[in-house]
VOTORMAR-659543 format. One record per residue (C-alpha): residue number from 1; x, y, z; residue in three letters. Coordinates in Angstrom, 2 decimals. Example, Ala and Ser with C-alpha at 12.3 -4.5 7.8 and 13.67 -1.06 7.14 Angstrom:
// VOTORMAR-659543
<1; <12.30; -4.50; 7.80>; "ALA">
<2; <13.67; -1.06; 7.14>; "SER">
This chain:
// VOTORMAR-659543
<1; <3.19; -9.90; -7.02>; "UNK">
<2; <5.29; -13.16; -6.65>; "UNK">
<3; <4.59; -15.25; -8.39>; "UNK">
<4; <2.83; -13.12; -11.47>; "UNK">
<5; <0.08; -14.16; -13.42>; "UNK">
<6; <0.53; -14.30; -17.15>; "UNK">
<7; <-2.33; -15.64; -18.78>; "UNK">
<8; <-4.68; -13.43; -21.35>; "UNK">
<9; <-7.40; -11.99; -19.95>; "UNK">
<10; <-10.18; -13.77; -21.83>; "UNK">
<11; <-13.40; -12.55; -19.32>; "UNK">
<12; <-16.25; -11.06; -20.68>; "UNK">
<13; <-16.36; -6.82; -20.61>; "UNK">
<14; <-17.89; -5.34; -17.58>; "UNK">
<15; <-21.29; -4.22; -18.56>; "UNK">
<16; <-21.83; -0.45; -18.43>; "UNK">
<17; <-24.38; -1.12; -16.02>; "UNK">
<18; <-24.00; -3.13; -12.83>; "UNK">
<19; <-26.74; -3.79; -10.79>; "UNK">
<20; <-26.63; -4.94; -6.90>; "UNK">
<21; <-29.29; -8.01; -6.58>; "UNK">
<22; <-28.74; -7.70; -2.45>; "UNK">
<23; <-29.20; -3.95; -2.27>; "UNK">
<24; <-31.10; -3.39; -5.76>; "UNK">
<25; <-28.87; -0.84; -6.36>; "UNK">
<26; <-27.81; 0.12; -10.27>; "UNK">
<27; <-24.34; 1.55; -11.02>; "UNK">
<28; <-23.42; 2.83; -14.10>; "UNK">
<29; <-19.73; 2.06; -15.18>; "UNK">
<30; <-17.94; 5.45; -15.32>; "UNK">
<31; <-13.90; 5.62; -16.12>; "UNK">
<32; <-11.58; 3.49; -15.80>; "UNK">
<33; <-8.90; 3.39; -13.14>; "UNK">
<34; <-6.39; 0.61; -13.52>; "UNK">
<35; <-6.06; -2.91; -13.17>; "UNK">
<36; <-3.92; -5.36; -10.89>; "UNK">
<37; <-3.83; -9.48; -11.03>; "UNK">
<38; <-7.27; -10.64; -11.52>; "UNK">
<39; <-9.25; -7.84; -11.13>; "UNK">
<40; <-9.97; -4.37; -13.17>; "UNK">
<41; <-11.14; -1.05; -11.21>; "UNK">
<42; <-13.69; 1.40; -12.95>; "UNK">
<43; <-15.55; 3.89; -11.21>; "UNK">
<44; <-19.23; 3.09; -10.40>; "UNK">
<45; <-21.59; 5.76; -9.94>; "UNK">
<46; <-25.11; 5.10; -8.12>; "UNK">
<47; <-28.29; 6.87; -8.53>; "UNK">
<48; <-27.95; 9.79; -6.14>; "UNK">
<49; <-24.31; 10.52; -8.41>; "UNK">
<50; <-22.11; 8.97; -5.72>; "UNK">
<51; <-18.81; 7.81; -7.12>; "UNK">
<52; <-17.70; 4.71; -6.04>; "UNK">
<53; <-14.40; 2.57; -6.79>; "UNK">
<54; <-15.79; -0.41; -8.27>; "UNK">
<55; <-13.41; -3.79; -8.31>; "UNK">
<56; <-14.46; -6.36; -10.87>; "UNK">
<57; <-12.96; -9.84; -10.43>; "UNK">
<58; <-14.00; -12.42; -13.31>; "UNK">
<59; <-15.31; -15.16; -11.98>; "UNK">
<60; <-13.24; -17.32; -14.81>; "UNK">
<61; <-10.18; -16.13; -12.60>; "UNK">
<62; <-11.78; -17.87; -10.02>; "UNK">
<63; <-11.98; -21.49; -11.39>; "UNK">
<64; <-8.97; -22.63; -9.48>; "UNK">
<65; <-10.23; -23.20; -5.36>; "UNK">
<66; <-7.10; -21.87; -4.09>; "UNK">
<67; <-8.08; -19.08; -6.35>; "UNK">
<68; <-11.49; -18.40; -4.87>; "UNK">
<69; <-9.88; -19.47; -1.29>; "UNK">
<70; <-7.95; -15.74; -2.17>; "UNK">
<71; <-10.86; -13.89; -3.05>; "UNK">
<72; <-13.11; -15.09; -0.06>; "UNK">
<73; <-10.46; -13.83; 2.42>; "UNK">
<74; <-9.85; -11.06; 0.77>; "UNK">
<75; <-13.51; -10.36; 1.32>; "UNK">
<76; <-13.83; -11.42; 4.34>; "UNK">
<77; <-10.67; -9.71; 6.13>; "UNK">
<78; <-10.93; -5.93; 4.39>; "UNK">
<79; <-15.07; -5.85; 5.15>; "UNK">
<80; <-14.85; -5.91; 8.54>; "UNK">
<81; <-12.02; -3.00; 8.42>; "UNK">
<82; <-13.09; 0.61; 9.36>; "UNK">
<83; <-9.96; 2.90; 9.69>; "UNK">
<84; <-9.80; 6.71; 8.47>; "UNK">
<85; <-6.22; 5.28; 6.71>; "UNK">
<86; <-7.84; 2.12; 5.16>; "UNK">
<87; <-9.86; 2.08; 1.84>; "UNK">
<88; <-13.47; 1.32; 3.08>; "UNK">
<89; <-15.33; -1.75; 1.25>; "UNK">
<90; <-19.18; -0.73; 1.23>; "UNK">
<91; <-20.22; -3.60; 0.30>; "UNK">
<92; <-19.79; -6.75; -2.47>; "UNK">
<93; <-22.17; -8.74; -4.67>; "UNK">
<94; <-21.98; -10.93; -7.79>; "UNK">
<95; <-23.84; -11.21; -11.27>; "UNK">
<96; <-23.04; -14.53; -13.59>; "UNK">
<97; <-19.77; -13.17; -14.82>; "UNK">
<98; <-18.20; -10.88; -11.83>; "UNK">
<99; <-17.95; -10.55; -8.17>; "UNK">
<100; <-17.60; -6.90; -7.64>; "UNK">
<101; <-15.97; -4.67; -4.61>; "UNK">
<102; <-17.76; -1.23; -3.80>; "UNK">
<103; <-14.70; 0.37; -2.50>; "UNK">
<104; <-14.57; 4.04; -1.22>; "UNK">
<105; <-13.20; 6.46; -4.06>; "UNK">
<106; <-9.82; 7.94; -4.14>; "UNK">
<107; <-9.48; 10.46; -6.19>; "UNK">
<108; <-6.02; 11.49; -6.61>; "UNK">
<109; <-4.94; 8.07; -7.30>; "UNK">
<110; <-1.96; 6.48; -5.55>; "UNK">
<111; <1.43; 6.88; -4.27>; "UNK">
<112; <2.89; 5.10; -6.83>; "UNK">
<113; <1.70; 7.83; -9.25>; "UNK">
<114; <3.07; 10.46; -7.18>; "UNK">
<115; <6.24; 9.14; -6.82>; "UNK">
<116; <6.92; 8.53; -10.76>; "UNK">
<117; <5.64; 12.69; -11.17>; "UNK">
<118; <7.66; 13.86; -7.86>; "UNK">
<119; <11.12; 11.04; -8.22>; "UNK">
<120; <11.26; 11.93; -4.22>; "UNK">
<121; <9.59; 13.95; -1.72>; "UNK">
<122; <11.10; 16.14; 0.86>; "UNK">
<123; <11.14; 14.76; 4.74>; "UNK">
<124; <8.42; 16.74; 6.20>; "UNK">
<125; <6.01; 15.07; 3.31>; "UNK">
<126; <7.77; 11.94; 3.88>; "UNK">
<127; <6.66; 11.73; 7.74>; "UNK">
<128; <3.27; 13.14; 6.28>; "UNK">
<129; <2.37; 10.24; 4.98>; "UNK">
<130; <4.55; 7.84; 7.48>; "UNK">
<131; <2.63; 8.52; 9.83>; "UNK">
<132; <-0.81; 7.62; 8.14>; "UNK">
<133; <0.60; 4.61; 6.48>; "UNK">
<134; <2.02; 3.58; 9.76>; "UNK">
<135; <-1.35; 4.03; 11.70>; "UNK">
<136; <-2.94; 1.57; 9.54>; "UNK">
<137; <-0.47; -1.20; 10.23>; "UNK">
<138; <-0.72; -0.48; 14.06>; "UNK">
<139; <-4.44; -0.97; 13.32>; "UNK">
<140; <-4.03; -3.91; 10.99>; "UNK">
<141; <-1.59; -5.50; 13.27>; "UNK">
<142; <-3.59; -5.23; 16.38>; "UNK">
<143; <-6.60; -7.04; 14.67>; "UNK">
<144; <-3.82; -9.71; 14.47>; "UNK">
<145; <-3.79; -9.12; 10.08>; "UNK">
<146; <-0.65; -9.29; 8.43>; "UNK">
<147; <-0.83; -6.93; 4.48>; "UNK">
<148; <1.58; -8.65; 3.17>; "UNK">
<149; <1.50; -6.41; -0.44>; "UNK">
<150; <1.82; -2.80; 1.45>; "UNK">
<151; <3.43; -0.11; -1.52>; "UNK">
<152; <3.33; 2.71; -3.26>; "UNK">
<153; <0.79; 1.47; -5.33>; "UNK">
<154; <-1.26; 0.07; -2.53>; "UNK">
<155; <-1.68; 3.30; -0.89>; "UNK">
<156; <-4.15; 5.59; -2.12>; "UNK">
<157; <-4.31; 9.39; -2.06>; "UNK">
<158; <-7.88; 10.94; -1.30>; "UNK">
<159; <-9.11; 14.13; -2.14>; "UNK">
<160; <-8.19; 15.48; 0.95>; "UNK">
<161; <-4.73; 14.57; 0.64>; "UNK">
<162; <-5.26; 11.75; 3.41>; "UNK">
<163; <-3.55; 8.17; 2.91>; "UNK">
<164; <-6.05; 5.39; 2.14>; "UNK">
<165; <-4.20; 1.19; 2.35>; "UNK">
<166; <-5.91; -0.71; -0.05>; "UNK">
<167; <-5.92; -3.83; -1.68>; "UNK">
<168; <-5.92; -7.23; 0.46>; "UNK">
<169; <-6.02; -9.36; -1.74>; "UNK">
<170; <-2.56; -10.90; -0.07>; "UNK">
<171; <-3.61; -9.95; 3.68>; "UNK">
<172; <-3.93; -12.76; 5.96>; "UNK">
<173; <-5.63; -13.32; 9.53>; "UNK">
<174; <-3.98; -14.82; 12.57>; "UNK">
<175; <-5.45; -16.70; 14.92>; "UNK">
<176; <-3.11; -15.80; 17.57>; "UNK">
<177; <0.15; -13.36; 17.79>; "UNK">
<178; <2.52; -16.11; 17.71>; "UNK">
<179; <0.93; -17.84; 14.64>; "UNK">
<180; <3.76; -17.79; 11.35>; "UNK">
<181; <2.72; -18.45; 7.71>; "UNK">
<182; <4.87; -19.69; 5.39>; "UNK">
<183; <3.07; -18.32; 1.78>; "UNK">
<184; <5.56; -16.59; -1.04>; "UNK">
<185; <3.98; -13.65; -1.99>; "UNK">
<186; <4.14; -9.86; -2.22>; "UNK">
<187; <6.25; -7.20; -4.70>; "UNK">
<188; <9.62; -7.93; -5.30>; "UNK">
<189; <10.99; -4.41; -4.59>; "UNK">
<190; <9.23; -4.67; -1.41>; "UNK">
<191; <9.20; -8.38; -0.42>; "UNK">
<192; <11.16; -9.04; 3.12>; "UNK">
<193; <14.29; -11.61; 3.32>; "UNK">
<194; <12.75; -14.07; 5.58>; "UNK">
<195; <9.74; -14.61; 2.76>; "UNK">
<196; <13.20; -15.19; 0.27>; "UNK">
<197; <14.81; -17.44; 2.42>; "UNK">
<198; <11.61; -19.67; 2.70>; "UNK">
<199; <10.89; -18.81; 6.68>; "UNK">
<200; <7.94; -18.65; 8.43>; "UNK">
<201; <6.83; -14.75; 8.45>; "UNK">
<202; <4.63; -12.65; 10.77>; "UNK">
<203; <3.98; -8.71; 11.22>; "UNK">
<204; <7.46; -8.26; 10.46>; "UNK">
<205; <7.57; -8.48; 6.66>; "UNK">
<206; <4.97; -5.31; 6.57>; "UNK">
<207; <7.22; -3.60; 9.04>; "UNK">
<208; <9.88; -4.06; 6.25>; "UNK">
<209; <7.77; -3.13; 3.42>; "UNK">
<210; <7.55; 0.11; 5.57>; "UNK">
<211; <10.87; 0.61; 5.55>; "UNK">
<212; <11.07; 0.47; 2.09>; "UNK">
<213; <8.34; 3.03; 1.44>; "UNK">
<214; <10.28; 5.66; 3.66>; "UNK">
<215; <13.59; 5.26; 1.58>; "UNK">
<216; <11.66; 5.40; -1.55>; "UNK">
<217; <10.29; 8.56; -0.50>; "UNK">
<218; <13.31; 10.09; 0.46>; "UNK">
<219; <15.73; 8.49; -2.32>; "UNK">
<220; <13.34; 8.22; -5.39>; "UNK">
<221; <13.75; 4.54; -5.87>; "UNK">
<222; <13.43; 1.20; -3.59>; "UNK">
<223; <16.31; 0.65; -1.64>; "UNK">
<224; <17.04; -3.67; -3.55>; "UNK">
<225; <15.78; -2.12; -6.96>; "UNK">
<226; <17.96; -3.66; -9.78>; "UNK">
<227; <17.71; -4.11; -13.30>; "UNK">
<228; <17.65; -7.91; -12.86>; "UNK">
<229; <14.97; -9.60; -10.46>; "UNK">
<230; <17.89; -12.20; -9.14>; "UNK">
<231; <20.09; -9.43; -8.23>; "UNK">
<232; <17.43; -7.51; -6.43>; "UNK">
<233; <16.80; -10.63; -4.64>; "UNK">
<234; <20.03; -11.19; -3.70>; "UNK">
<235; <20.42; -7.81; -2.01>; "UNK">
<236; <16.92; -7.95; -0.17>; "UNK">
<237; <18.76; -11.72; 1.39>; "UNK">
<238; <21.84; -9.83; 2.25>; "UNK">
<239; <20.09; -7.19; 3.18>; "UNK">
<240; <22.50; -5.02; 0.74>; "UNK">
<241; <21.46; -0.74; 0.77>; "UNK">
<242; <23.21; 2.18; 0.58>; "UNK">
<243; <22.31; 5.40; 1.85>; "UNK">
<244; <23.07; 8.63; -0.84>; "UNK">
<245; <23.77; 11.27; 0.89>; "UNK">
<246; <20.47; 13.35; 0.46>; "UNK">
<247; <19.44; 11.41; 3.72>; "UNK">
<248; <19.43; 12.98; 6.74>; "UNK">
<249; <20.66; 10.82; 9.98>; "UNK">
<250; <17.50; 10.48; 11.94>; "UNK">
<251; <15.64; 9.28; 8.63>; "UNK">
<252; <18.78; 7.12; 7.85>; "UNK">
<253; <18.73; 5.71; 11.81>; "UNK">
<254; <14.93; 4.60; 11.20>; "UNK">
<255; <14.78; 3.25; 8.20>; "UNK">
<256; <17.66; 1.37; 9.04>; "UNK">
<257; <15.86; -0.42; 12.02>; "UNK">
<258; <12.85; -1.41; 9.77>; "UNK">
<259; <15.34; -3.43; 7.36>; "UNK">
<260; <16.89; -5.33; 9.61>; "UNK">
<261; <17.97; -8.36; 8.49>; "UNK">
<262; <16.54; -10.68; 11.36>; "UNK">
<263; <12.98; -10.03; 11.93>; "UNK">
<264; <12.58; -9.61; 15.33>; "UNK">
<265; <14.70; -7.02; 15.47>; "UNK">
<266; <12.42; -4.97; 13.79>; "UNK">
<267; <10.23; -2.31; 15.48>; "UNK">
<268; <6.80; -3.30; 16.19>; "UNK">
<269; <4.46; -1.20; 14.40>; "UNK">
<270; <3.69; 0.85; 18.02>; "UNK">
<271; <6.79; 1.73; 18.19>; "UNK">
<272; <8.03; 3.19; 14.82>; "UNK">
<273; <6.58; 6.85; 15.75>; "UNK">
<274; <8.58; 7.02; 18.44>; "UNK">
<275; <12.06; 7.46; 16.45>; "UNK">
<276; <13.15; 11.01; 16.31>; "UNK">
<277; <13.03; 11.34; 12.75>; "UNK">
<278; <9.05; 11.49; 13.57>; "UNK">
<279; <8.90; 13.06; 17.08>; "UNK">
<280; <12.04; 15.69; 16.27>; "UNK">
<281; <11.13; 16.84; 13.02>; "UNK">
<282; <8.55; 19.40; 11.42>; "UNK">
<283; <5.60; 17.77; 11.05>; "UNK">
<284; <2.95; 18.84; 9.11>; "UNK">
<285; <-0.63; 19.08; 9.85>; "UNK">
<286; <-1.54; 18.51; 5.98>; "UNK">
<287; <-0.47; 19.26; 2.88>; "UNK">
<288; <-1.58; 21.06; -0.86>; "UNK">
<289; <-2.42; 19.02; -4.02>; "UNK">
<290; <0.69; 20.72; -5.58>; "UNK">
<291; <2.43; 18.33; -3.71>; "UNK">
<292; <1.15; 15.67; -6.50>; "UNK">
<293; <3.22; 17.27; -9.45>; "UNK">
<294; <5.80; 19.39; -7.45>; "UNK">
<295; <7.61; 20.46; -4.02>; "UNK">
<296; <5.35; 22.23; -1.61>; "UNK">
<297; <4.72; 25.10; 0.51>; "UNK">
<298; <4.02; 24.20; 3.88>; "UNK">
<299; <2.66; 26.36; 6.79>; "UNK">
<300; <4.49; 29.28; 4.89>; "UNK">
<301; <7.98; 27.38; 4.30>; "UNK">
<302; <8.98; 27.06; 0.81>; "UNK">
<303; <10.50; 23.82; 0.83>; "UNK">
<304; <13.37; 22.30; -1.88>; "UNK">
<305; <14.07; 19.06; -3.34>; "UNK">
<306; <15.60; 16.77; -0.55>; "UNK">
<307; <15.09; 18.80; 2.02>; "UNK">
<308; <16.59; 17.20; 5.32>; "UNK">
<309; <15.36; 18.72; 9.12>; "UNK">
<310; <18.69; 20.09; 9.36>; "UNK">
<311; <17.19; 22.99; 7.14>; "UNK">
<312; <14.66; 23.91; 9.54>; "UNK">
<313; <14.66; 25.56; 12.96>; "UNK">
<314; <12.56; 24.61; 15.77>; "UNK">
């Protein structure tokens, strides 16, 4: 995130039993599944053996107002979010030390994961998981709530296979559609050039942070990725890509149109479907758990590495 936070963790463990004062419901701490600025993820399992994805924030994290100002809205915006592509939050609570998420479970992780294991996916897997990713923005957006922080590793993987957007602790709520905000924030490999250049921002930075997703998908890496923060910052403000030649036209044509350098030339969220890299090109209905570690099979085509619609007849 920009800025990052530095400072030791000096909070207190999370007990291997949490208990729910609102609810009176007892968890006991199960594995643990990563971290990510303040807060630490373990799984929490109830009584009845559910297994839940249990966010811990440490309350000494929260000293600072703006701080707790985060975590509030946080709260606030992702529990009144039902979507079958957004994590669900069951429900929150606190004990002295914590304030802790109940978050719906996703088993096989997140995209992020995938990606490192897989480098890139083909183009059918690719508008896969477009298409989920993108029908939680057109949800988000028409709730008037901006992500602001949507990546690979904000996306989780179910154990159906099925996209899950998570993590809002950057998300912000409009009042109205032409309201701008004017915060820093996000992943530099994913951050939008009007954010950079110090503008006012709106829907339009997630709509780039999709278009980034799709050509690290296809390409393996983030279309500004350098080995130097400055430089990658210096592409995302001149907008500075390149294509390699793995990527077919249609997926070239749309990506294209959700980096464009001046916001509001940007698709809205409604529309992005509608290019024919997603309404020309095989589509499938779901796809295997091999597709975690390695390329595919779908509906009896054995696809290959960078596979482009080209290959496939309709």
């Amino acid at each position: 995130m920009v800025p990052s936070n530095k400072k030791k963790d000096m909070s207190k463990p999370i007990p291997e039993v949490v208990y729910n004062p609102k609810s009176q419901i007892t968890y006991r701490r199960g594995s643990y599944l990563g971290k990510g600025g303040f807060a630490r993820c373990y799984e929490l399992i109830d009584r009845n053996k559910t297994v839940f994805a249990g966010k811990a924030v440490a309350k000494s994290a929260l000293l600072k107002p703006s701080n707790k100002e985060k975590m509030a809205q946080e709260i606030s915006i992702h529990k009144a979010l039902s979507h079958k592509h957004i994590v669900q939050l069951y429900t929150y609570f606190e004990d002295p030390d914590y304030i802790y998420l109940i978050l719906e479970l996703c088993e096989n992780r997140s995209l992020m994961e995938l990606q490192k294991r897989r480098y890139f996916v083909t183009e059918p897997e690719a508008r896969y998981f477009m298409y989920q990713i993108v029908y939680a923005v057109q949800y988000l957006h028409k709730r008037l709530i901006i992500h602001r922080d949507l990546k690979l590793g904000n996306i989780f993987i179910n154990s159906n296979m099925q996209l899950k957007v998570g993590d809002f602790g950057l998300a912000t709520q409009l009042t109205d559609r032409d309201e701008r905000r004017d915060t820093l924030c996000g992943t530099p490999n994913y951050i939008a050039p009007e954010m950079l250049h110090r503008k006012k921002h709106s829907f339009e930075v997630d709509i780039w942070a999709c278009g980034c997703i799709l050509y690290t998908f296809i390409c393996g890496r983030p279309p500004f990725e350098t080995s130097s923060l400055q430089e990658t910052y210096t592409r995302i403000k001149h907008c500075t890509f390149e294509f390699p030649s793995v990527v077919g036209c249609r997926a070239a044509e749309v990506i294209t149109q959700l980096l464009h350098p001046e916001p509001a030339k940007r698709p809205h969220a409604i529309d992005i479907l509608k290019f024919k890299f997603f309404t020309m090109g095989f589509n499938p209905k779901d796809i295997p758990k091999s597709c975690l570690t390695t390329v595919p099979k779908l509906d009896g085509r054995q696809l290959c590495g960078g596979q482009m619609d080209s290959d496939f007849v309709y």
